[in-house]
ROSE-4610 file (N, C-alpha, C; in Angstrom, 1 decimal, always signed):
// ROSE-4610
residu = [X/X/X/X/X/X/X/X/X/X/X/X/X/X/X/X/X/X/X/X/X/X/X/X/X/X/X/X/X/X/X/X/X/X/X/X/X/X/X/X/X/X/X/X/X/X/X/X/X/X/X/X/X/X/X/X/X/X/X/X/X/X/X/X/X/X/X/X/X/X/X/X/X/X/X/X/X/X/X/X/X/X/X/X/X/X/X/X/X/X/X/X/X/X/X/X/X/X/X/X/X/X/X/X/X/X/X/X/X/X/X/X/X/X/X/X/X/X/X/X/X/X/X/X/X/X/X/X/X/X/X/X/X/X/X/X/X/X/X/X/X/X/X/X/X/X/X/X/X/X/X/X/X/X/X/X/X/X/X/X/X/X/X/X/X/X/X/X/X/X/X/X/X/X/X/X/X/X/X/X/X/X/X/X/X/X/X/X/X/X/X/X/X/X/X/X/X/X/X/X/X/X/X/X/X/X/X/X/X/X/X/X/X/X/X/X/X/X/X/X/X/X/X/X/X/X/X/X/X/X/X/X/X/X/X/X/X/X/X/X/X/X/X/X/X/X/X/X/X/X/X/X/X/X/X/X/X/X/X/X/X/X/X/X/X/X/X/X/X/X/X/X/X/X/X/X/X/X/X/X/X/X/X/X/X/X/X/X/X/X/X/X/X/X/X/X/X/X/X/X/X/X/X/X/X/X/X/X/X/X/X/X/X/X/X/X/X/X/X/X/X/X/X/X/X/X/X/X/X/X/X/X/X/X/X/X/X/X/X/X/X/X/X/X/X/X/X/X/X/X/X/X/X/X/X/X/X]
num = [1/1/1/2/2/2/3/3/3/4/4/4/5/5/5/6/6/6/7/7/7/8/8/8/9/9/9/10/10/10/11/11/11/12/12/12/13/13/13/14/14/14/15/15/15/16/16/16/17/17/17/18/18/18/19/19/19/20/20/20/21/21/21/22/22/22/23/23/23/24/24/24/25/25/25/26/26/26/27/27/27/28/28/28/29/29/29/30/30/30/31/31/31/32/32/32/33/33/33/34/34/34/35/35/35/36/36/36/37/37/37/38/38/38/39/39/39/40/40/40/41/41/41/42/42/42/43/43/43/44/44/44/45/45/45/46/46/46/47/47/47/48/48/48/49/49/49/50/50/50/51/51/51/52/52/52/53/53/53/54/54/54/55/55/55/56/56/56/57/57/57/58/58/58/59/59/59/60/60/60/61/61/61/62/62/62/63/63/63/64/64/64/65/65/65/66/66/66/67/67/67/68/68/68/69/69/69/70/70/70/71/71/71/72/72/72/73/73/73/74/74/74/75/75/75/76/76/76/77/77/77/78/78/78/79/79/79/80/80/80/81/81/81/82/82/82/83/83/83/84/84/84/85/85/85/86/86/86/87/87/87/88/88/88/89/89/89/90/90/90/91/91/91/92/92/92/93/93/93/94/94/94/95/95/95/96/96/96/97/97/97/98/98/98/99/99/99/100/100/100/101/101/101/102/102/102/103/103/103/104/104/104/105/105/105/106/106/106/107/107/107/108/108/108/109/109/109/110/110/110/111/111/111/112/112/112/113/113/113/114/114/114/115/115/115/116/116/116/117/117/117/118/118/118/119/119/119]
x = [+0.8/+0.0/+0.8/+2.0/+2.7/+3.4/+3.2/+3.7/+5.4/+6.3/+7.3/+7.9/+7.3/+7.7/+7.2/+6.2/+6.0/+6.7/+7.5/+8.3/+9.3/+9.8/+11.7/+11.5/+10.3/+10.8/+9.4/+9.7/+8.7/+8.8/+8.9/+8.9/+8.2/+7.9/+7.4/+5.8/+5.1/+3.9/+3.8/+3.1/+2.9/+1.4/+1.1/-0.5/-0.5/-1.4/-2.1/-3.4/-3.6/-4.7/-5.2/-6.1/-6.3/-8.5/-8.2/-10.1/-10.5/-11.9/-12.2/-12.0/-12.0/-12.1/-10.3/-9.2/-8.0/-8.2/-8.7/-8.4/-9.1/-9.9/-10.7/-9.2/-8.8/-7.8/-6.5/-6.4/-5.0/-6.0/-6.9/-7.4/-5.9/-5.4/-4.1/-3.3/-3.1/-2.0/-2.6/-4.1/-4.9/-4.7/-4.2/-4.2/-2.4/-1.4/-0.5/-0.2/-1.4/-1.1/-1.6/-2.4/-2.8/-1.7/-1.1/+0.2/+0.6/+1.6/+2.7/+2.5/+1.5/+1.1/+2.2/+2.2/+2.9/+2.8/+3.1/+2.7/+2.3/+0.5/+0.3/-1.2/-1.6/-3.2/-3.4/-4.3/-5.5/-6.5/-6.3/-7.5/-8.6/-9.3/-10.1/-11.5/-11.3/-12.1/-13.5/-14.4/-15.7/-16.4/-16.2/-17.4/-17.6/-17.5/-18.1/-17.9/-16.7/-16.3/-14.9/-14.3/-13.1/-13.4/-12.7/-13.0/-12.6/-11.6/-10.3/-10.8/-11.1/-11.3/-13.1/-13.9/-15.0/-15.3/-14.6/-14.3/-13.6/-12.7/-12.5/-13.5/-14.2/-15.5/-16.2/-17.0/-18.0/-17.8/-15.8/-15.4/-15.2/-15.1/-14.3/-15.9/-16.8/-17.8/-19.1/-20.0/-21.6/-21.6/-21.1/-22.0/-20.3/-20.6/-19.7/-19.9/-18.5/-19.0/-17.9/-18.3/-17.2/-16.6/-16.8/-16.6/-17.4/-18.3/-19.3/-19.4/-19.5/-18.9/-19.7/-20.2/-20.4/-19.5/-19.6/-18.2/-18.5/-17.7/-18.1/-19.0/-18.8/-19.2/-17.3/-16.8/-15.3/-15.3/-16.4/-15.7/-16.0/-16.7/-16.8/-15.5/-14.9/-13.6/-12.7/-13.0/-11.4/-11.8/-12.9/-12.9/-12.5/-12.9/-12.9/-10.9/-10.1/-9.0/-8.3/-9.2/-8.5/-7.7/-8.3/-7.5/-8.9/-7.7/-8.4/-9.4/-10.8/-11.7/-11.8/-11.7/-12.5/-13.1/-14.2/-14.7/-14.9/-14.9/-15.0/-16.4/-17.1/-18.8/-19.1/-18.6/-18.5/-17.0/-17.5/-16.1/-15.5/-16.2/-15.6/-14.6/-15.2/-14.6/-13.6/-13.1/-11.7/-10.9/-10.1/-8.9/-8.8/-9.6/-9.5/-9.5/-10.0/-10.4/-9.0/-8.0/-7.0/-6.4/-5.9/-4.8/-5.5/-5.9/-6.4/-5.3/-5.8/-5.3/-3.8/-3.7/-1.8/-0.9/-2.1/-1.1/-1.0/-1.9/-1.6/-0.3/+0.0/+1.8/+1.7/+0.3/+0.6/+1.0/+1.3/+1.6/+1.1/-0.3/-1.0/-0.6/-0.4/+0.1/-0.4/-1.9/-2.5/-3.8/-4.1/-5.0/-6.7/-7.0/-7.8/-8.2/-6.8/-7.0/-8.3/-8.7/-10.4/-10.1/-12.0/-11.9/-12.5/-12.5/-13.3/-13.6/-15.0/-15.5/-15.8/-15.7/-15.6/-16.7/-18.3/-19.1/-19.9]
y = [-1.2/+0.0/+1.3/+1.5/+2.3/+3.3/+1.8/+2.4/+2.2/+1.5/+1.2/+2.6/+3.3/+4.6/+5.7/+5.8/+6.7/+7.1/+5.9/+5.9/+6.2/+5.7/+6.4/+7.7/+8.5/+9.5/+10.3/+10.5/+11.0/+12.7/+13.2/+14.6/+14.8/+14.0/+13.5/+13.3/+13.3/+12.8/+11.5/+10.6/+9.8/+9.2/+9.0/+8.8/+7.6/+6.9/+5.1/+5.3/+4.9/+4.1/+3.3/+2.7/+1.1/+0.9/+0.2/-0.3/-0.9/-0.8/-1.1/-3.0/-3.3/-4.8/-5.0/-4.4/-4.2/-3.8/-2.8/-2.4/-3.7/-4.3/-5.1/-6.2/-6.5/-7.7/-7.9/-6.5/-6.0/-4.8/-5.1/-4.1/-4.3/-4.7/-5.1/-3.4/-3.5/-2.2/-1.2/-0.8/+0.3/+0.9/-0.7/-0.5/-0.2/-0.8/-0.5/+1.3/+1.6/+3.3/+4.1/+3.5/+4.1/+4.1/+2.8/+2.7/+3.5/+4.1/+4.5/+5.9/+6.4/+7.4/+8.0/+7.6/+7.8/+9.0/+9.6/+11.1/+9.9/+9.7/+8.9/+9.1/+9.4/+9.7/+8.4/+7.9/+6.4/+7.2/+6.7/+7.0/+6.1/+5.8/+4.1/+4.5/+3.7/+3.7/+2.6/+3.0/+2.0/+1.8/+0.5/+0.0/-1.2/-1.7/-2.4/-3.8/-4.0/-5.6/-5.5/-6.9/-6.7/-6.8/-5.0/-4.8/-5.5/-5.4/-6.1/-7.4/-8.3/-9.5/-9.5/-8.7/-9.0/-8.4/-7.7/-6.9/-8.2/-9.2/-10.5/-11.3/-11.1/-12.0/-12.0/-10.1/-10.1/-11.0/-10.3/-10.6/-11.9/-12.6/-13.9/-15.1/-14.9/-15.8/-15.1/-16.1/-15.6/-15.9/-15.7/-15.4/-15.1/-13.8/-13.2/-14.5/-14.8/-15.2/-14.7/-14.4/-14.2/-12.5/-11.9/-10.6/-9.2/-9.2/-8.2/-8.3/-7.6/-7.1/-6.2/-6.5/-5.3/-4.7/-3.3/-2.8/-2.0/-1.1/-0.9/+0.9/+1.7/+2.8/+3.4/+4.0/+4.2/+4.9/+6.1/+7.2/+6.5/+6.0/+5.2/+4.5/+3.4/+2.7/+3.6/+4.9/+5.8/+6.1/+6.6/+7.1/+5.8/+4.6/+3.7/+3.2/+3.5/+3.3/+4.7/+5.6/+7.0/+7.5/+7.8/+8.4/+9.3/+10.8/+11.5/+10.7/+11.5/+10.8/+12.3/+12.0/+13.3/+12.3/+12.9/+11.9/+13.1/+12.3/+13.3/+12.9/+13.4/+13.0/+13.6/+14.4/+14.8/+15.3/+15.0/+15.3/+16.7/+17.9/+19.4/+19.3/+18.1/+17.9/+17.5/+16.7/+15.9/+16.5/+17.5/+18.5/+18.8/+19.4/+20.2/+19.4/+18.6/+17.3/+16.5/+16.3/+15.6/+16.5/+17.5/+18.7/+18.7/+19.1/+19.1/+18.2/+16.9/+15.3/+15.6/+15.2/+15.7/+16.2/+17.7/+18.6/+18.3/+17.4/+17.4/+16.7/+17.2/+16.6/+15.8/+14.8/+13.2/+13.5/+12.2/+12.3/+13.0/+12.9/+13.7/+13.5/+14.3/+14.3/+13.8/+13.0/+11.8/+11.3/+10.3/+9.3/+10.2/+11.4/+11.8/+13.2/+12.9/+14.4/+14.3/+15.6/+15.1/+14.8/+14.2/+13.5/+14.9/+14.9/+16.1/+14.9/+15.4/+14.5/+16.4/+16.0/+17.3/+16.8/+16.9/+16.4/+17.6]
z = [+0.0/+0.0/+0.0/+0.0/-0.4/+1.3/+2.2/+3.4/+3.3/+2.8/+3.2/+2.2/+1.1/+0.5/+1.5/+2.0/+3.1/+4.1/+4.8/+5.4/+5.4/+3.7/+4.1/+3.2/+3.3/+2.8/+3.8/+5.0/+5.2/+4.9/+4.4/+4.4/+2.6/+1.8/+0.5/+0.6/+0.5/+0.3/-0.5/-0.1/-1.0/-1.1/-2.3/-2.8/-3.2/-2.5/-3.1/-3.1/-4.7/-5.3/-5.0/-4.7/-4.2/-4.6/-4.4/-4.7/-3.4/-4.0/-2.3/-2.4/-3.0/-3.2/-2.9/-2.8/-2.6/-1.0/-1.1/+0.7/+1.5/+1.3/+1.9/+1.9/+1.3/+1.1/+2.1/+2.1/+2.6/+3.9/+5.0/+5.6/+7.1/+7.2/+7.9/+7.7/+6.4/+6.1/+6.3/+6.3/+7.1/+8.5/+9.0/+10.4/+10.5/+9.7/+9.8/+9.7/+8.7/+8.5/+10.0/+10.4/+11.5/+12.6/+12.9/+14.0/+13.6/+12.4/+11.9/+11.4/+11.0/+10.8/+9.8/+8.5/+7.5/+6.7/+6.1/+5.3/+4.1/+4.4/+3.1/+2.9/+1.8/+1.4/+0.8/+1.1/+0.2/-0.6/-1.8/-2.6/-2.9/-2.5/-2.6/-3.6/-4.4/-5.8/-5.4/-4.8/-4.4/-5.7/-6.0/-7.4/-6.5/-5.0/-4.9/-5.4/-5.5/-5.7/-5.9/-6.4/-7.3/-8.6/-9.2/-10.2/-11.4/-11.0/-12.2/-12.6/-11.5/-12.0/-12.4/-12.1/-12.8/-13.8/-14.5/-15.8/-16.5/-15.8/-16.6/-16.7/-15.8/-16.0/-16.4/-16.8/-17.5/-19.0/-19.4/-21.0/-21.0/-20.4/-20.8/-20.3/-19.3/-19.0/-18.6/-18.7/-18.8/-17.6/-16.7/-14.9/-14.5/-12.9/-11.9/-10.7/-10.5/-9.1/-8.2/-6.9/-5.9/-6.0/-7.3/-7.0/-6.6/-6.3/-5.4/-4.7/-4.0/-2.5/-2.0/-0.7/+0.7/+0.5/+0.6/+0.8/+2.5/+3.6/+4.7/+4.1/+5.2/+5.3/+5.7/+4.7/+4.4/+5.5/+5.9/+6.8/+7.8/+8.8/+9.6/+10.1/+9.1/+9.1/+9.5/+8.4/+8.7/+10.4/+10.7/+12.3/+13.2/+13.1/+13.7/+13.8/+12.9/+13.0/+13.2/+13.9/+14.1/+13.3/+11.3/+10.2/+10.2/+9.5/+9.1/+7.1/+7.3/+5.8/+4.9/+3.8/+3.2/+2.0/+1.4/+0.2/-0.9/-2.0/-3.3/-3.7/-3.8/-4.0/-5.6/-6.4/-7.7/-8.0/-9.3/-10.2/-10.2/-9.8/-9.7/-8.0/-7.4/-6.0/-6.1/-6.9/-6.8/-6.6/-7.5/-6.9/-5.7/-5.3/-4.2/-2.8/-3.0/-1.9/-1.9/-2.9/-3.2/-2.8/-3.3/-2.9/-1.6/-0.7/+0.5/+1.2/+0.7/+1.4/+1.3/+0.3/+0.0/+0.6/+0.9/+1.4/+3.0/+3.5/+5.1/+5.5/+6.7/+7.2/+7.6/+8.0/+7.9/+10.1/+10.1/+12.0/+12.4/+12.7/+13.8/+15.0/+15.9/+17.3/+18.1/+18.2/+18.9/+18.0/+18.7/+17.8/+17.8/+19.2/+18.9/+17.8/+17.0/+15.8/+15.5/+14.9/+14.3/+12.9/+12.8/+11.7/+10.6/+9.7/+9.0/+7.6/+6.8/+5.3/+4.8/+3.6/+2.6/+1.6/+1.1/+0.7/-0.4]
């Protein structure tokens, strides 16, 4: 998830992509970001499954199995592992919601920083 780059450069920002069907897989390294509090923004792309592989599925066979997904309530999880959430809810949002993210210094000085969503 792009913690062990976070780390040897903490003074860098670093940005991970991930799906929610990825964070669900790897929800371990969530919690590792939370211990560690790395200068690192998650971008998590919710379609609600794994994408990749049922985009193989639709092309290659006539039924999905195993890739749709519950996915959680993201800001919830982020509060619940004491990370700051912001959500991009339209496309004029994204910049500024990302630059926002980016720009924070990462290591909050205790687990009860607040949480803020940008909607």
């Amino acid at each position: 998830m792009g913690i062990g780059a976070a780390l040897a450069r903490p003074d860098a920002p670093t940005v991970v992509l991930a799906g929610d069907g990825g964070l669900a897989v790897h929800l371990g390294e969530l919690l590792t970001v939370a211990q560690e509090r790395p200068r690192l923004t998650l971008i998590v792309f919710n379609d609600g499954g794994y994408g990749v592989l049922r985009n193989m599925q639709d092309r290659y066979s006539e039924r999905r199995s195993g890739v749709d997904l519950v996915t959680p309530d993201f800001e919830l999880l982020a509060r619940a592992c004491g990370l700051p959430y912001l959500r991009i809810s339209a496309e004029e949002h994204a910049a500024p919601v990302i630059g926002r993210a980016v720009g924070s210094a990462g290591r909050p000085s205790s687990r009860s920083t607040s949480r803020r969503s940008a909607r």
